[in-house]
Residue, then its C-alpha position, 0 to 999 in steps of 0.5 A: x905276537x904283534x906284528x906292526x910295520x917296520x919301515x926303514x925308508x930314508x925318507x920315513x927314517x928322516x920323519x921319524x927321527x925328528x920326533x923320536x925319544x926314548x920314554x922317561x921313568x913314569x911314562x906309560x910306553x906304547x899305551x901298556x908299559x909303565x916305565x919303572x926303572x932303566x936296567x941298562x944302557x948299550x950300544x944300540x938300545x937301552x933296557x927298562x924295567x916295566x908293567x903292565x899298565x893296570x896289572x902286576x906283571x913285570x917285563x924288561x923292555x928293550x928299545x932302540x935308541x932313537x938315533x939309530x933308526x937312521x940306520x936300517x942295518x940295526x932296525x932290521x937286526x932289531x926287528x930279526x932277533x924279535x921275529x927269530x924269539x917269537x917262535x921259539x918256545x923253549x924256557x932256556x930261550x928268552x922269552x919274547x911278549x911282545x914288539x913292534x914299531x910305534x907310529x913315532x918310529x921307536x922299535x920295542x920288544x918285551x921280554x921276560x924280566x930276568x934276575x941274575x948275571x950274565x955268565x961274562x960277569x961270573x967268569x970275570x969275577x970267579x975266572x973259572x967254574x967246576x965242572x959240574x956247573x959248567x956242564x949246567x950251563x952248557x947242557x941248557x944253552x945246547x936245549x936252547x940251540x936245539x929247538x932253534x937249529x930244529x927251526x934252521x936258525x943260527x944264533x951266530x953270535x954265542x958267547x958268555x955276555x949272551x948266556x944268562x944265569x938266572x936265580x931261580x932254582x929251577x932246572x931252566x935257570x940258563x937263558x940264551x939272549x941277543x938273537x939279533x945275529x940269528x940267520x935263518x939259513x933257509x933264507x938268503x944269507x945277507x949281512x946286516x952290517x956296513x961294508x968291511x964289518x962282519x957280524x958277530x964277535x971275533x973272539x967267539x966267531x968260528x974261523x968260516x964266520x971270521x972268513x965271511x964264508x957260508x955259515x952252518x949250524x956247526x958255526x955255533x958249535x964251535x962257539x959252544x965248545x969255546x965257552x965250555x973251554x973257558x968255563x972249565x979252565x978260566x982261559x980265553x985262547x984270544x984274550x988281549x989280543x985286538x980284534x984284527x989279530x984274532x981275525x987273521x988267525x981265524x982266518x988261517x986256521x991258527x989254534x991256541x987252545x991248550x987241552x992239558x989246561x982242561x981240569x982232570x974231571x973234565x977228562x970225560x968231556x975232552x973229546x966233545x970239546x975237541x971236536x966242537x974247536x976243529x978249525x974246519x966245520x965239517x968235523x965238528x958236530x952237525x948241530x946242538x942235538x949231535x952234541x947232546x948225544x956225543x955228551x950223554x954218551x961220555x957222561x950224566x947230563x941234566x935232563x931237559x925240562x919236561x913237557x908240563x913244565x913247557x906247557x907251564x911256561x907257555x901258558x905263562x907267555x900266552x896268559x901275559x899275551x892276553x893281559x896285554x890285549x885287555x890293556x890296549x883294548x881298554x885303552x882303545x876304548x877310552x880313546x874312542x870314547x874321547x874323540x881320539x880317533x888315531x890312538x884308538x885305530x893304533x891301539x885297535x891293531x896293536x891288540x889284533x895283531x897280538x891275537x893272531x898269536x892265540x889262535x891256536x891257544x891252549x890256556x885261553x879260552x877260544x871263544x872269548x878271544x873270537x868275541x874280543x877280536x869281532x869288537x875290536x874289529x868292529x871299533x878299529x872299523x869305526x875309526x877308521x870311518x871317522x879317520x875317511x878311510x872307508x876302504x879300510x872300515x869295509x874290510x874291518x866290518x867284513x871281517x869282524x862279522x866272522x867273529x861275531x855272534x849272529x844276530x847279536x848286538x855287535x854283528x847287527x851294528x856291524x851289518x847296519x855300518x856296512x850297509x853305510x858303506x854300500x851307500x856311500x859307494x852308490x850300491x843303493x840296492x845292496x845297502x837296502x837288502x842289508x837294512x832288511x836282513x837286520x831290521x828283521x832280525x831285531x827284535x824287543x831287546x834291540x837297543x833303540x839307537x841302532x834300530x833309528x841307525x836303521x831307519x835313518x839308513x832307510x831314509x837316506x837310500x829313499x832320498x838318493x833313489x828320488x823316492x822322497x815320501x819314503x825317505x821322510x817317512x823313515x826320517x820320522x821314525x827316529x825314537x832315541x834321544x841321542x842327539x847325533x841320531x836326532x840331528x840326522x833325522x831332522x837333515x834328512x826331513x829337511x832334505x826330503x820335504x826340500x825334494x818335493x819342494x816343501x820349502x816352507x815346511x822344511x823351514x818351519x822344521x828348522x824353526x822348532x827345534x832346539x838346536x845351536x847356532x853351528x847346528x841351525x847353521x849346517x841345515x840352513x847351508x844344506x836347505x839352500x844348497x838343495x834349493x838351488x840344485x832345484x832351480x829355486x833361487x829365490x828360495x836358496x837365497x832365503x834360506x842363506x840369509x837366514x843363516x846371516x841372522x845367526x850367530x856363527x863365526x867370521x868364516x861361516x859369514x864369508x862362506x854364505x856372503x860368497x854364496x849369497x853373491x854367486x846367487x844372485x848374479x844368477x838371479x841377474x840382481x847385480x846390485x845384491x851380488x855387489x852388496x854381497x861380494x863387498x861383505x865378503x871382503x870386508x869381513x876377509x879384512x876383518x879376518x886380516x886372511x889374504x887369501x880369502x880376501x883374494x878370492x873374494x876381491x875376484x869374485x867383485x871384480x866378476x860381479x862389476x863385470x856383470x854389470x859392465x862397471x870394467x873400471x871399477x871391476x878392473x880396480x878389484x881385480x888388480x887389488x886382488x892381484x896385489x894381494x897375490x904377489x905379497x903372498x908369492x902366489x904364482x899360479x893365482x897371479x896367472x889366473x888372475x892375469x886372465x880375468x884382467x884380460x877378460x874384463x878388458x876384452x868385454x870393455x873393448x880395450x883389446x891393447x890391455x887385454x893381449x898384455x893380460x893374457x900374456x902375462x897369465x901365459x908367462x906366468x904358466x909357462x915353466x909348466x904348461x898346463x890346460x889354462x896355458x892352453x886356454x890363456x894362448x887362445x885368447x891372445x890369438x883370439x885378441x890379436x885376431x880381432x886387433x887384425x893380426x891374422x897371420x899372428x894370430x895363426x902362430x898363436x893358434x898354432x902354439x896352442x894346438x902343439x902344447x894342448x897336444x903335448x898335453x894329451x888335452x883334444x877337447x881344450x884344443x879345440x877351442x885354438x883349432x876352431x880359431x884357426x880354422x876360422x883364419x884359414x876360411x878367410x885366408x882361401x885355404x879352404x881344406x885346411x879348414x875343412x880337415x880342422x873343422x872335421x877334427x872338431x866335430x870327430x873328437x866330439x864326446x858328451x863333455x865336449x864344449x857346445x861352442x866348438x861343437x856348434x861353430x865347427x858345424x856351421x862353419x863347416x856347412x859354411x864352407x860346403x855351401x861356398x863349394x855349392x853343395x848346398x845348404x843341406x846340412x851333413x848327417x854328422x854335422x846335424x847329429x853333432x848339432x842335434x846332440x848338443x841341443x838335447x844334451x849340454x846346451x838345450x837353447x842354441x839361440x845364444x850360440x847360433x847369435x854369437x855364430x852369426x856375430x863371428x862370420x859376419x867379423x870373419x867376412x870382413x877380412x875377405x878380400x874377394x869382393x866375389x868370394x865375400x858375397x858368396x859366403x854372405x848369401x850362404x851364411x843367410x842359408x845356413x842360419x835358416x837351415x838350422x835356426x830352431 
C-alpha cells in the first residue's frame, strides 16, 4: 500500500491550498489515473470514474476537495478511513488499491469501482425489504464488521448510505463503505471534529456515542440492530425528528422502536434485534461475531465466502497493486530520460511505498519485485543526485544493492555511484576500495560506459590525494562516446596536467577538441581557477581572456571581467584591473541588472584605491551606493558605508571617513552583527587618530560589549587591541597588560596575524617600560613563532605598521620621562624580534 506523507501543517496547508485543484475529465491524476467521469460530488470529496494509465483497469477515485485541506479534522479523517481499509481484507469491505498525498497537497484514494445502489436508495425507494434480503444484507455487513472488530476497529459510523448493494451475483454483493469514522480502540480515542460536534450520524448513533462516552465494539452493534429494524419494517424510530431532538433522547435513553412492527417471518430474529437496541452496551452483543452466533442459532444464515474466494479476491487487490508500479515506474522512467528530475523522485517513491505491500505476496512473483525495487531504488537514488540531495542518494543506493543481483549490471552501477558519494564526503580510501571490487568483478560483458564511470572514479580520487600522473593516466582510459563521460575525462585531463604545471599541454587539450562555446567555457574557467590556486597568475589570466575570445552569453562575460580585475590587482597591474572592472560595469549596464552593477562598481572603486586614484574611487563607490538605495538594499548600504570610509581613511580625510563608518553602523544597528563590530572599531580607530582618546576608549569599549554579546573573541580583539593601545598612553599600564594577555590567550589558528603579532609586541613593550627587559616572554614568543610559520610567513609588513602605530602612540605620551623610556624599549623590541 503506498504510504506518502500526510502533512496537515498551518503553514504547508497555506502553500498547498494555494495551488490545489481538483483534475478535470481527461487528466491523467497522480501520473496512473486517467479521469473518465465524475460519479459523485459530496460534502467533503468528490468520486471519478478512472483507469490505469495504459491498462483497462477501472477504479473509482475519492479526493478531497481542495478547500478542505485547510481543515486537518477531515485530511486526518481522510487519511484514517484509507489506513483502517488498507488492512482490511474481507470482500464485504471495500476494497482500497491505493492513496496518498500529491506534492500539491490533494489527498486520494483508489477504491474498487462499485455498481449498484447504496442500501438508503432501496429502502427510500421499496420502504421495506423481505426478510430473506434483509437478512442478506445484515448477515454480510456483520462478516465485514467481524474481521474489522477482530482488528479492534470500529466503524462508528453505520448506516444504509454506507452499506453498498452490488449487482454482481456473488454471494459478496454487500460493501461496507466510509470507514472514515473508524476508531482503533487500542489507540487514544481522540474526536476529529470541531468543539460541540460528535462524530457520526445522530440518527444511527447509539445512546453512549450520542453522550461523547467511551465507545465499544457493541456502539456498532446497536447500529447494525437499527438498519436490520428498518429493513424489516420500513420505519426509522427518529425519522423527521432534528438532529438535536434525536440526540437529547439518546442521551436519556428514550426508546421509540416498536417490535410489534417487526413482520411475523421476523419472529425468529426478534430477540437478536432487541438485544442489539438495548440502550445500555453492556447488554447488547460484544461484537459482530457474538451477533453471528446468537442469528445462526435462531436461524439459516448465508454462509461467509470461502477461503479460495478471499484468495480470489486478494489476488485481484494485489495483481491491481502491481499494474500501478509498472505505470508509475514507466512513468518514473520517461521523466528520468527527460530531465525531469522531481517528477521521477516522486513517481520513484509512489512505486516503492506501494511494494512495501507485496512482501508477503502470494500471486506475484517475489523475485521479480525485489529486481524492480533494486532499479527503482537505484533510479530514485539518481534523482536524488541530481536533485543535490546526497544524503538521501546514499541511503537509496545502500539500499538498492540489497536487492540487486550481485555482480549484475544494476548492483555494479550502483556500488560505482556509491563510491561517487565516498569521494564527495572526503573518503578517498573507501571510495578506491570500492572501484577496486567493481573493476574486478567486470567483465567482457560489462557495458563500456560504466567501466569509463570507473575509471573516471579513479582519476578523480588520484587528483584529490595529489597523485596527478595517475590521475591523467586513468582520465585517458575513457573508451565510450557518451559525451558526458567525454567532457568528464578531458576536466580531469585539464586538471591533472594543470596540477603538474603543464599549462601548455592543458591548453593545447582544450584546443583539439570539438566542443561548444559553454563547454570550452567551463574548461577554460576550471583551467584558470587552478592555475591561480598554484600562484600561476599569469597563466590563470591567460586562460580567462581566452575565454573572452568565446561566444558566451553576457553574464559569463561579467563573471571572467570580474575575475580578470581580482587577478590582476593581484598581480599589482592596476591599470589592467581598472580595464577590467570598467568592462564589467558596462557590460552589468547592458544587462540593465543593478545589482551586478553594484557589485561591480565596488569592485572599481577598490581598484582605483589600489591605485590611490580616492577621488575618482570614491565616485564609484557613491554611484554604487546610489544604485543600493534604489533597490532598498540596506545591509549592502551598510557595507558600502564601510568601504567609503575606507577609502577616505587611506586619503587621509579622517572627517569623512568617521561619517562613513557611522553610517555603516547605523545601518547595522537594528541587528548587530560581526560587521557592526568591525565598522565601531574603525571609528574608534579614526577618532583615535583625530586625537579623541577618551572618545575613542568609549568606542572601543561598545565594541568589545557587543562582540561579547555576539559570542564573536576573535572579531573582538581587534577593539581590545585598540583599547589597550589607549590605556599605554593613558598610564594604566595593567589594564593594558590584562587586555593584551586576553589577545594572546584567545589565540587559535584562525586568529588574525595582526592582533596577534601587535598584542605581543606591545606586551613585551610594556614589560621593558617596567624594565624586565627585552626578553621576550615564552607565550608571547610562541604566539609570534606560530603566526610566522603559520597565517602569516612574513612579519615585515606587520612588524612595519607595528613600528608606525608605537611610534603614533608616543606622541600622545605626556611624560616627557616615560615617552623616552618607552622610545628606547620600542628600539629594543623591534631588534629582539626582527626576523
Amino acid at each position: 500500500m503506498k504510504k506518502r506523507l500526510w502533512q496537515t501543517s498551518p503553514l504547508h496547508i497555506e502553500l498547498l491550498t494555494r495551488k490545489a485543484t481538483l483534475p478535470l475529465v481527461g487528466e491523467v491524476f497522480a501520473g496512473v489515473y486517467r479521469i473518465q467521469r465524475v460519479l459523485g460530488r459530496g460534502g467533503s470529496s468528490t468520486v471519478y470514474q478512472a483507469t490505469i494509465e495504459g491498462r483497462e483497469q477501472e477504479v473509482a477515485l475519492k479526493i478531497l476537495r481542495p478547500e478542505l485541506l485547510e481543515m486537518p479534522a477531515q485530511v486526518e479523517r481522510f487519511r484514517r478511513e484509507a489506513l483502517h481499509v488498507s488492512n482490511l481484507r474481507h470482500p464485504n469491505t471495500v476494497r482500497l488499491f491505493d492513496y496518498g498525498q500529491l506534492s500539491n497537497g490533494l489527498v486520494f484514494a483508489a477504491i474498487e469501482l462499485l455498481r449498484g445502489q447504496p442500501l438508503g436508495e432501496r429502502l427510500s425507494r421499496k420502504g421495506k425489504l423481505p426478510m430473506g434480503e434483509a437478512l442478506n444484507i445484515i448477515v454480510q455487513v456483520l462478516y465485514s464488521l467481524s474481521e474489522a472488530h477482530g482488528q479492534n476497529i470500529i466503524h462508528r459510523d453505520l448506516k444504509p448510505a454506507n452499506i453498498f448493494l452490488c449487482q454482481e451475483p456473488a454471494r459478496a454483493s454487500v460493501r461496507v463503505l466510509d470507514f472514515g469514522m473508524a476508531l482503533a480502540l487500542d489507540t487514544l480515542q481522540v474526536r476529529l471534529t470541531t468543539q460541540g460536534n460528535i462524530p457520526g450520524t445522530p440518527q444511527y448513533m447509539a445512546p453512549e456515542q450520542a453522550s461523547d462516552q467511551p465507545l465499544s465494539k457493541a456502539t456498532d452493534i446497536y447500529a447494525i440492530g437499527l438498519i436490520f429494524y428498518e429493513m424489516l419494517t420500513g420505519q426509522h424510530p427518529f425519522r423527521g425528528m432534528r438532529d438535536p431532538d434525536v440526540l437529547f433522547r439518546k442521551r436519556h435513553r428514550v426508546q421509540r422502536y416498536n417490535l410489534d412492527a417487526l413482520p411475523p417471518e421476523a419472529l425468529a430474529v426478534e430477540s437478536v434485534i432487541a438485544r442489539s437496541l438495548a440502550p445500555e452496551p453492556l447488554h447488547r452483543y460484544v461484537d459482530a461475531d457474538e451477533m453471528l452466533f446468537a442469528l445462526e442459532e435462531r436461524i439459516v444464515i448465508p454462509s461467509p465466502v470461502s477461503v479460495d474466494e478471499l484468495y480470489s479476491i486478494t489476488a485481484v487487490q494485489e495483481r491491481h497493486r502491481w499494474d500501478v508500479i509498472l505505470t508509475l515506474l514507466e512513468r518514473a522512467d520517461g521523466a528520468m530520460r527527460g530531465g525531469d528530475w522531481l517528477k521521477a523522485r516522486d513517481s520513484y517513491q509512489s512505486a516503492l511505498g506501494i511494494m512495501t505491500s507485496l512482501e508477503e505476496s502470494a500471486f506475484i512473483e517475489m523475485g521479480e519485485v525485489n529486481q524492480e525495487r533494486g532499479r527503482a531504488l537505484l533510479s530514485l537514488a539518481k534523482a536524488h543526485r541530481e536533485l543535490n540531495a546526497s544524503g538521501v542518494a546514499e541511503d537509496a543506493l545502500r539500499e538498492a544493492t540489497r536487492f540487486l543481483t550481485p555482480g549484475s549490471v544494476a548492483d555494479l552501477e550502483a556500488r560505482t555511484l556509491l563510491a561517487g558519494l565516498m569521494v564527495e564526503q572526503g573518503e578517498h580510501e573507501r571510495a578506491a576500495a570500492f572501484y577496486d571490487a567493481v573493476l574486478a568483478e567486470m567483465d567482457a560483458n560489462t557495458p563500456v560506459m560504466l567501466r569509463d564511470k570507473v575509471h573516471l572514479g579513479f582519476a578523480r580520487v588520484a587528483l584529490l590525494n595529489g597523485d596527478f600522473a595517475d590521475s591523467l593516466d586513468f582520465a585517458q582510459r575513457q573508451e565510450s562516446s557518451d559525451q558526458t563521460l567525454r567532457f568528464q575525462a578531458l576536466e580531469l585531463t585539464l586538471q591533472a596536467l594543470c596540477g603538474q604545471r603543464r599549462f601548455e599541454e592543458a591548453w593545447e587539450q582544450v584546443e583539439q577538441v570539438e566542443l561548444d562555446s559553454e563547454a570550452r567555457f567551463k574548461l577554460l574557467w576550471a583551467a584558470g581557477a587552478l592555475a591561480a590556486s598554484h600562484g600561476q597568475l599569469e597563466e590563470a589570466v591567460g586562460f580567462l581572456e581566452r575565454a573572452l575570445e568565446l561566444d558566451i552569453g553576457k553574464a559569463l562575460r561579467f563573471s571572467v571581467a570580474r575575475r580578470l580585475a581580482e587577478l590582476e590587482v593581484e598581480r599589482g597591474r592596476g591599470e589592467s584591473a581598472r580595464y577590467h572592472s570598467g568592462r564589467a560595469v558596462a557590460i552589468a549596464q547592458q544587462m540593465n541588472d543593478r545589482w551586478r552593477e553594484i557589485a561591480a562598481r565596488l569592485a572599481l572603486g577598490e581598484v582605483l584605491a589600489f591605485e590611490r586614484a580616492y577621488d575618482q574611487a570614491i565616485e564609484q563607490i557613491r554611484a554604487a551606493r546610489r544604485l543600493q538605495k534604489s533597490v532598498h538594499d540596506r545591509e549592502g548600504l551598510a557595507r558600502t558605508h564601510y568601504v567609503l570610509g575606507d577609502v577616505c581613511w587611506r586619503a587621509g580625510d579622517l572627517k569623512r571617513a568617521r561619517k562613513y563608518f557611522k553610517e555603516a553602523v547605523r545601518y547595522e544597528d537594528e541587528q548587530p552583527t560581526e560587521f557592526m563590530v568591525m565598522a565601531v572599531t574603525r571609528v574608534a580607530e579614526v577618532t583615535e587618530a583625530m586625537g579623541g582618546l577618551a572618545r575613542a576608549l568609549d568606542y572601543y569599549k561598545y565594541a568589545i560589549q557587543v562582540a561579547g554579546r555576539l559570542g564573536v573573541v576573535q572579531v573582538g580583539n581587534r577593539p581590545r587591541l585598540g583599547m589597550a593601545r589607549l590605556q599605554l598612553v593613558m598610564g594604566d599600564y595593567l589594564m593594558a597588560e590584562s587586555l593584551f594577555q586576553q589577545i594572546i590567550g584567545a589565540t587559535h589558528a584562525d586568529t588574525l596575524a595582526r592582533e596577534v603579532v601587535h598584542a605581543g609586541l606591545y606586551l613585551n613593550w610594556l614589560y621593558t617600560f617596567w624594565g624586565q627587559g627585552a626578553t621576550i616572554p615564552p607565550e608571547i614568543d610562541e604566539a609570534i613563532t606560530s603566526v610566522r610559520g603559520g597565517v602569516v610567513r612574513d612579519l615585515s609588513p606587520l612588524l612595519q605598521q607595528w613600528r608606525h602605530d608605537a611610534g603614533g602612540l608616543l606622541h600622545h605620551v605626556s611624560d616627557d620621562n616615560a615617552r623616552a623610556i618607552l622610545t628606547k624599549g620600542l628600539q629594543s623590541v623591534l631588534t629582539e624580534v626582527q626576523p
